[in-house]
C-alpha positions, -999 to +999 in steps of 0.1 A: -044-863-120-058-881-092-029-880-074-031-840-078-065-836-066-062-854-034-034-830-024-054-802-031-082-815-012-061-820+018-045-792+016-081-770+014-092-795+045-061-788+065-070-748+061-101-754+071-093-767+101-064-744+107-078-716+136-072-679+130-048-660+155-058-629+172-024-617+163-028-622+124-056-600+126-058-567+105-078-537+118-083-508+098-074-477+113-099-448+121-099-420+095-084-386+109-115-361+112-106-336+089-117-296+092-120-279+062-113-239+059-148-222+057-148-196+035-160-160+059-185-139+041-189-113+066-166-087+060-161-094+019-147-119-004-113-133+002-119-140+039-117-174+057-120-189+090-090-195+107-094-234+114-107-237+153-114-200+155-139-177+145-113-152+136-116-141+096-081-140+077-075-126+041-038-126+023-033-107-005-004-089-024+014-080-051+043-089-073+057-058-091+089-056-116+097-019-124+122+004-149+126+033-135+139+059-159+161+092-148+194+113-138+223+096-114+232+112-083+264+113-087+268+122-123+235+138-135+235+114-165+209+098-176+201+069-169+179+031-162+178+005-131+154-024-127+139-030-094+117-062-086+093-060-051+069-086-032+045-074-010+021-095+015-008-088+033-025-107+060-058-091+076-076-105+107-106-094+116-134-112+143-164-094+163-162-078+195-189-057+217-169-029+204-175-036+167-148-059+146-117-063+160-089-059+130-051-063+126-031-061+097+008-069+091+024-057+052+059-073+045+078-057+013+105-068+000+126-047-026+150-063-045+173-038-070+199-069-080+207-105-065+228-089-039+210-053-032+181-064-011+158-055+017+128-064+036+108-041+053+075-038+078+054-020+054+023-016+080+014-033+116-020-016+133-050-029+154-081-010+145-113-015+163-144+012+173-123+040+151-094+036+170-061+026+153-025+026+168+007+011+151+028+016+119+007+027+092+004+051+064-014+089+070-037+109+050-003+130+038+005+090+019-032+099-004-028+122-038-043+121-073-048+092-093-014+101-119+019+105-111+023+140-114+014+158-084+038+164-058+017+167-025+028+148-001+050+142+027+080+130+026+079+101+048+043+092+055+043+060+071+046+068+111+041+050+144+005+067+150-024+067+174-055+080+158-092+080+160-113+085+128-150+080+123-167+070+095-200+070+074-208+055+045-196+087+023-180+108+053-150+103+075-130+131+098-101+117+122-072+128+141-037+115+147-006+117+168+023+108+149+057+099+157+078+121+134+111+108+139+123+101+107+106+133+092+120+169+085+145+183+111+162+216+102+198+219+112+207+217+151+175+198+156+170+159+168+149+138+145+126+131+178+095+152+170+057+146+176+034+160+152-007+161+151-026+155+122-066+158+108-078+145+081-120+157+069-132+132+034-161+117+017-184+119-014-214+137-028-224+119-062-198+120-087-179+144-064-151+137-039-131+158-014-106+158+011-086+186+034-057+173+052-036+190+081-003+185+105+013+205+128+051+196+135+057+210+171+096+208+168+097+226+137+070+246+152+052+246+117+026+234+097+008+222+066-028+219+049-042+209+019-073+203-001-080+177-028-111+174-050-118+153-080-153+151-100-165+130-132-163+153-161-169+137-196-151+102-204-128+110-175-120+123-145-106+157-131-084+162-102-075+195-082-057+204-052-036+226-036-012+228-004+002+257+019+029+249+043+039+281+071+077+263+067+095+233+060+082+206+083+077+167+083+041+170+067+050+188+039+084+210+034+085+208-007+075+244-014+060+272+003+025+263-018+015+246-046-009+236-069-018+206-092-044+193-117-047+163-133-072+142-158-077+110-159-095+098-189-110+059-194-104+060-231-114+022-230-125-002-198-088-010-201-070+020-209-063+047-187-044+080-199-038+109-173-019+136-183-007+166-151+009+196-144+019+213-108+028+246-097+052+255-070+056+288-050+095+291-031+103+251-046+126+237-019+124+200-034+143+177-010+177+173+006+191+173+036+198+211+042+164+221+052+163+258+056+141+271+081+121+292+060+110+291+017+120+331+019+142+338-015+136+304-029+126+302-069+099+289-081+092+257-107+063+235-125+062+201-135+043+184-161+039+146-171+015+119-182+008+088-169-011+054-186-022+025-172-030-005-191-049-034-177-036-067-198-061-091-178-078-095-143-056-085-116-024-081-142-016-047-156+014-021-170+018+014-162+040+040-179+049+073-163+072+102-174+073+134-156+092+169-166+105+188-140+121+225-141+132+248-113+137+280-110+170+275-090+182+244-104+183+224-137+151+212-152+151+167-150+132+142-168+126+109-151+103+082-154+093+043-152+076+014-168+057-009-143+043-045-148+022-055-118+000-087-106-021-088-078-041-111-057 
């Protein structure tokens, strides 16, 4: 024992004496300062500073898996394809003199198997003081809430320049529009310019909208009207379109018109049936005749529900019946699960 003790008493004198080395020395190293995203209240929820700007950036998208019900091309049977699609949005927005400065890109991508894939550029536009130019969608892309009516364009997303002011329940614009992938009779060029309007708002439970386009290579045009007003435990839509000839804005039929109503049986459930008539039915195809003289008629009639399952989740159902005059009468519809965020 005593041995012991004296060599652990040298040993604790002989570290005592021992001097410490610069070089054993350990330094801790300065923490990284760390910027945190800061959440951007000033143009609504979702938006956040881009770190070491003051530009405001919001993503948000969907992911959508769909049935879609109907006649093959080929065949005319009936029949079903699944179709899965991802869409992504990203918004920019930061003040100017001029008001805020916005930009937004949408990337889709469509996927009908493992193999049969694309991605597209859904939208890409600057907007500031009213003034948008890029790839985005026009007031032809807006319709009734169901899936019934028929009033559209064709194609309604164009490379546009447009102007459109705004109040809080008023709005009136116009658009130049790059129609090349529109309407072109035969012996034409898909190259065309056409000019749009587009006159909305709201008055109470009321809302409107008139819409117009002039296609100067097919040296026609198109204008509707659409309407809808809270009526009881729903909703009721009405509009109507007139088009002087098949053109990129709207070449379906000479004229029609559509109704719909959409009624909230529950805060979840949504039920809408509708029904559209058309005057000289063209439909679509590729032979475009250059006027809707000596074309039949046809209607359409169909129901649509939508079910919301929880927040930002929900399933829609639509099947449409549709019967021409000139052709044989098709069934087609789709079953739709969608989340959002």
């Amino acid at each position: 024992m005593n041995i012991k003790m004296v060599l652990l008493a040298s040993a604790a004198a002989f570290a005592a004496s021992t001097p410490v080395l610069a070089a054993d020395a350990i330094v801790a190293a300065e923490p990284e300062p760390v910027e945190y995203v800061r959440v951007c209240d000033a143009y609504g929820t979702g938006y956040f500073y881009i770190p070491g700007t003051e530009t405001c950036l919001k993503i948000e998208g969907y992911i959508r898996f769909q049935v879609n019900v109907g006649p093959t091309s080929d065949t005319n049977d009936s029949s079903w394809d699944a179709v899965t699609r991802g869409q992504v949005q990203f918004t920019a927005k930061s003040d100017t003199e001029y008001g805020p400065l916005t930009g937004v890109i949408v990337l889709q991508a469509n996927a009908d198997n493992a193999t049969d894939q694309d991605t597209i550029l859904d939208s890409a536009y600057l907007d500031v003081a009213g003034f948008r130019a890029g790839l985005f969608y026009s007031w032809w892309d807006d319709g009734l809430s169901g899936e019934t009516d028929d009033i559209g364009s064709n194609v309604t997303l164009h490379n546009s320049i447009r102007y459109q002011y705004e109040t809080g329940s008023f709005y009136a614009g116009l658009s130049v529009d790059e129609l090349e992938d529109g309407v072109f009779k035969a012996g034409e060029e898909p190259n065309n310019v056409g000019v749009a309007f587009g006159i909305g708002g709201t008055a109470g439970a009321f809302s409107y909208q008139v819409t117009g386009g002039y296609d100067f290579d097919n040296e026609d045009g198109a204008i509707r009207a659409m309407g809808t007003a809270e009526i009881g435990p729903g909703t009721l839509g009405l509009a109507a379109v007139y088009s002087s000839g098949p053109n990129s804005y709207y070449s379906i039929a000479e004229w029609a018109v559509a109704a719909e109503y959409a009624i909230k049986a529950t805060d979840k459930l949504k039920v809408t049936p509708g029904v559209q008539y058309y005057g000289n039915y063209f439909g679509s195809g590729s032979d475009v005749p250059d006027d809707f003289d000596g074309l039949g008629d046809a209607w359409k009639v169909g129901l649509t529900v939508d079910y919301q399952i929880v927040d930002n989740f929900y399933a829609k159902a639509s099947v449409q019946y549709l019967d021409p005059e000139d052709g044989d009468d098709v069934t087609t519809g789709y079953f739709r699960l969608q989340r959002s965020f």
